[in-house]
N, C-alpha and C positions, 0 to 999 in steps of 0.2 A: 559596299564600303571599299570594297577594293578596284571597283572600278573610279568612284571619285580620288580617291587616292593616287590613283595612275593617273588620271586630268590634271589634279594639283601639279605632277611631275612634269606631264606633259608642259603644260601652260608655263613651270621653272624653269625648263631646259630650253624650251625658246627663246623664251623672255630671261635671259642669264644676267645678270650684273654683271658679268665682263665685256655684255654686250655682242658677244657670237654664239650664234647658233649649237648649240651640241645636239648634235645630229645623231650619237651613238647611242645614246638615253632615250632620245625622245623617237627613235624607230624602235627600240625595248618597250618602250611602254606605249607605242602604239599596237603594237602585237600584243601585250597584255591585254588593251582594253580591248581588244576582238576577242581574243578567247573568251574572257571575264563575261562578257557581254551576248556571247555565242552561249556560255554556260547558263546565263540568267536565264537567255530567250527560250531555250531547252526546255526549262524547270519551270518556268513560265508557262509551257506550250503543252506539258503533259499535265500540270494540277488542272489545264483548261479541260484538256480530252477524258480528265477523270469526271470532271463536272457534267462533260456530256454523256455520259453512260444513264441509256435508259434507267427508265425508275425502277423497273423489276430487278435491274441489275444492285441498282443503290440498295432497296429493302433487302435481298437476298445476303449483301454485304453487310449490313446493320445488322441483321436477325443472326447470320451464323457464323460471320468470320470480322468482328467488329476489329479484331486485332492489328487486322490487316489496314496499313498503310491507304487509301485511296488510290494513289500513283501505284503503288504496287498491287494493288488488285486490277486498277486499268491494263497496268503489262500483263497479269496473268490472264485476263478476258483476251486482249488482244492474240494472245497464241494460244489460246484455248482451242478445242475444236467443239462445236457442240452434236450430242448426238440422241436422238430420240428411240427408248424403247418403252414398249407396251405392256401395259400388264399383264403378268405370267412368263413372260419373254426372260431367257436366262441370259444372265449378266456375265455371273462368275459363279466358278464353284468352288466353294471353302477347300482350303489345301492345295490347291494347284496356283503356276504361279501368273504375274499378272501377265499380259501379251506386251502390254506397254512398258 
């Protein structure tokens, strides 16, 4: 919306009824519709990279943390580290504090 908005503007300040250019407006709202449009591609581009997360990852998000956002469970995989232990292998021990 607010990128057509800023077009509309754009397209008035050119095309003025006084018949000159306002060049002060219409470099404002060409800067708006970059960011606006920087910001869509963005929001765009991470619902994409949430969509590619393996399946394990989707069911795991369904089953135990359905709360969570998609996009924001994408960031949180994305800096996750992952790490494998075995069983019997000690984790933590109750009362002491975490490392992390």
């Amino acid at each position: 919306m607010a990128v057509a908005g800023s077009s509309a503007m754009l397209f008035f300040s050119y095309f003025h009824p006084h018949g000159r250019v306002l060049w002060l407006p219409l470099k404002w709202n060409l800067l708006f519709i970059a960011i606006n449009s920087y910001r869509i591609g963005r929001v765009l581009f991470k619902r994409y990279m949430a969509d590619q997360l393996s399946d394990e990852l989707k069911e795991f998000r369904q089953e135990h943390l359905s709360v969570v956002d998609a996009v924001d469970f994408y960031k949180l995989i994305r800096i996750a580290k992952e790490q494998v232990f075995h069983e019997g292998e000690l984790v933590m021990i109750q009362g002491s504090t975490n490392p992390f």
